[in-house]
C-alpha positions as CSV (number, residue, x, y, z in Angstrom):
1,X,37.2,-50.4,5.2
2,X,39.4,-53.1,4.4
3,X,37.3,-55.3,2.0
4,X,39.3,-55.9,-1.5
5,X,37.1,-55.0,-4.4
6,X,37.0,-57.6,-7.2
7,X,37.9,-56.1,-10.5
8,X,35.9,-57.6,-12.8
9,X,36.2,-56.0,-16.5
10,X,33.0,-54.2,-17.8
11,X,30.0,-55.7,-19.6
12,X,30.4,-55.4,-23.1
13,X,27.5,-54.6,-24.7
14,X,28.1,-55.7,-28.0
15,X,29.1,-59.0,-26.8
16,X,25.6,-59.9,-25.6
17,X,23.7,-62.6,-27.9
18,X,20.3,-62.6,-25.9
19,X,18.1,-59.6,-25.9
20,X,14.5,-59.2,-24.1
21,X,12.4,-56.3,-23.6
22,X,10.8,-55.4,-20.7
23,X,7.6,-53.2,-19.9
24,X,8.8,-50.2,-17.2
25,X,5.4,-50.7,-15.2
26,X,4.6,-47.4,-13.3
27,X,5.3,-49.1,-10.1
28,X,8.8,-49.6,-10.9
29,X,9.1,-45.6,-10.6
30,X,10.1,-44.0,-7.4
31,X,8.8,-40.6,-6.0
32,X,11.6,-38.7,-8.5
33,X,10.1,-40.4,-11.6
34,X,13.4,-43.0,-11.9
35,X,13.4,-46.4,-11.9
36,X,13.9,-47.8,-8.6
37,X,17.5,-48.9,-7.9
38,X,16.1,-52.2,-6.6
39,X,14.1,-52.9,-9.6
40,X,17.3,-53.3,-12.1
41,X,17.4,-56.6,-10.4
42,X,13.9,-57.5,-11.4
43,X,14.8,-56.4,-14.8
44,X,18.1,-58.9,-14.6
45,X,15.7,-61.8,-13.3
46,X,13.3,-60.7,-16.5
47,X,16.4,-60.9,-18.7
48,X,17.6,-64.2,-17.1
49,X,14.4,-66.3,-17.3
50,X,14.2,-65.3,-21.1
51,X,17.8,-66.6,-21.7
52,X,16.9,-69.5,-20.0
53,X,14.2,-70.7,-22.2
54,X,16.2,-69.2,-25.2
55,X,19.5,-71.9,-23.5
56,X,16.2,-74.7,-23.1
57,X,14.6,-74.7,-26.4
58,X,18.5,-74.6,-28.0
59,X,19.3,-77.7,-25.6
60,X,16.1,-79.2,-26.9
61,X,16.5,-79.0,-30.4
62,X,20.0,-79.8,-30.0
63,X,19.9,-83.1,-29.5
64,X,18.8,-85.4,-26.5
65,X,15.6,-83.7,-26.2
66,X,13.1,-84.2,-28.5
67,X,12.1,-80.9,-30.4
68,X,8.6,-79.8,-30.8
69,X,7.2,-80.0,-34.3
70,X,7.2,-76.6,-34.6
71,X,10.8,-76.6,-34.1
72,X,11.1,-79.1,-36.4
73,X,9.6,-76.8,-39.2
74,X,12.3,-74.6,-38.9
75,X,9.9,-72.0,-36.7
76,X,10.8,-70.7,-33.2
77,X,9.5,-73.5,-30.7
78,X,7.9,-71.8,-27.7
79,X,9.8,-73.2,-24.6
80,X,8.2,-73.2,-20.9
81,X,9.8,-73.7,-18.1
82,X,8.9,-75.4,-15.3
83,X,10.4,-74.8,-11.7
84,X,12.5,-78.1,-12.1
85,X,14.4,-76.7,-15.0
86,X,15.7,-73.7,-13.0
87,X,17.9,-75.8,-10.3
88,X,20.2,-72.6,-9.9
89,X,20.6,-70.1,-7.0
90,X,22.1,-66.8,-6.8
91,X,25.5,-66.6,-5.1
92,X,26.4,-63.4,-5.5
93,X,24.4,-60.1,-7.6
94,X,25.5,-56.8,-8.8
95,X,24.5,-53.3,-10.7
96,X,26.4,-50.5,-11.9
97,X,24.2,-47.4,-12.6
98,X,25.0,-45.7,-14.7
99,X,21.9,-43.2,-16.0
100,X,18.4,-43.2,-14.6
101,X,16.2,-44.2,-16.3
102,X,13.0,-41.9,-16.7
103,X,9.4,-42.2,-18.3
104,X,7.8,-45.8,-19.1
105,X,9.1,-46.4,-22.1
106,X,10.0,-49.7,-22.6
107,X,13.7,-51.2,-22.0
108,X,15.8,-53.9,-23.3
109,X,17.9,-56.6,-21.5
110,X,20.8,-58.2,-22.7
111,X,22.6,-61.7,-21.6
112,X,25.6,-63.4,-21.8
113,X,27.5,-65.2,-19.7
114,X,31.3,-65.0,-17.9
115,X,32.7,-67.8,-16.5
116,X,31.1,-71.2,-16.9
117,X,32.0,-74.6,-14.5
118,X,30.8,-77.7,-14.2
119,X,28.1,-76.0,-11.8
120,X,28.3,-72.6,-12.1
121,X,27.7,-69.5,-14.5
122,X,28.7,-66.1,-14.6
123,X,25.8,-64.3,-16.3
124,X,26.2,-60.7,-17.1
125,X,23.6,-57.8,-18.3
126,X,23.0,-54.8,-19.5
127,X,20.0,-53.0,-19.4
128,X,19.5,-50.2,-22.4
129,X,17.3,-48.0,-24.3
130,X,17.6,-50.2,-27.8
131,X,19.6,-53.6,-28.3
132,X,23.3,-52.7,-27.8
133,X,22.0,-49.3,-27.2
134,X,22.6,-46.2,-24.7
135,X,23.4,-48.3,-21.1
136,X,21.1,-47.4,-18.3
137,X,23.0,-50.1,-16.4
138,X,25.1,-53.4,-16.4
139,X,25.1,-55.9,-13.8
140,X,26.4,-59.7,-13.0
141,X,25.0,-62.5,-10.8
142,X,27.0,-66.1,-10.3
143,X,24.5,-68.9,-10.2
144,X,24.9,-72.3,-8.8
145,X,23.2,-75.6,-10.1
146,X,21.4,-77.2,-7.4
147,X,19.9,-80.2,-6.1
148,X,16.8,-79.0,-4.9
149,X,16.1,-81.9,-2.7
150,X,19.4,-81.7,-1.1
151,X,20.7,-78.0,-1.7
152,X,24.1,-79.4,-2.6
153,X,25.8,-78.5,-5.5
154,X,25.2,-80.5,-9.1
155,X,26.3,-80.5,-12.4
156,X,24.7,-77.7,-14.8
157,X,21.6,-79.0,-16.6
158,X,22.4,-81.0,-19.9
159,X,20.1,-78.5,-21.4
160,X,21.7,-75.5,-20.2
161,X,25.5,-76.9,-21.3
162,X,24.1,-77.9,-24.9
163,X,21.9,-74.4,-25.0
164,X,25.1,-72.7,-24.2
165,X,27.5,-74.4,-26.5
166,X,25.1,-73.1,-29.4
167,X,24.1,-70.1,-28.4
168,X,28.3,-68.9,-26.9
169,X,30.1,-72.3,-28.0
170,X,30.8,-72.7,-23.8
């Protein structure tokens, strides 16, 4: 085989500012009592949404959108978002195993991100027993921003670069 491997360095965990937990459902076990490999991704994606609305209600409060009142009284402003605030697509996905994880105890995802572009970013994971705790897995997916109506490439969402530049300074 003659395909070069990228080296990418590993996922520091410690580096991570975003942290979700996430319910093991039964379903995600195979017939061993593991999590499905394939289900890590699902995990990523459950990680990923939550950064999202953490990037949208930072973007919001930072500035061009307006903040909800509840932000405005210093508590956490609940964010939704809707399927026009995620213009990105995967380009590229990837795990690194590196225990099973057994039992239906509940897990933790961390986010950050790699590289950033005018319409790109590197987001990277880790999924763990605790926050910054024993590493069932790490993982990275490149996103695009999107034009939905014409699939062409586009800059990354004002919220997203303002979220980012207070949650990473990116």
């Amino acid at each position: 085989m003659s395909a070069r491997r990228e080296q990418r360095a590993p996922v520091d965990v410690a580096t991570l500012p975003h942290w979700t937990q996430v319910e093991v459902r039964y379903g995600d076990l195979d017939v061993q009592g593991h999590v499905n490999n394939a289900v890590y991704f699902t995990y990523f994606e459950q990680g990923r949404v939550s950064f999202f609305s953490e990037l949208r209600r930072l973007g919001q409060a930072g500035g061009r959108d307006s903040a909800s009142s509840a932000g405005d009284r210093g508590e956490p402003a609940e964010v939704t978002l809707s399927p026009a605030d995620i213009t990105f697509v995967i380009v590229s996905a990837s795990c690194r195993y590196r225990q099973p994880i057994v039992g239906l105890a509940p897990v933790y995802v961390g986010v950050g991100t790699g590289h950033v572009t005018h319409a790109t970013v590197e987001l990277r994971y880790a999924v763990c027993a605790a926050p910054r705790g024993m590493v069932f897995a790490t993982g990275e997916t490149l996103l695009a921003s999107v034009d939905l109506a014409t699939g062409r490439p586009r800059a990354l969402p004002l919220w997203s670069r303002e979220g980012l530049a207070q949650l990473i300074g990116a």
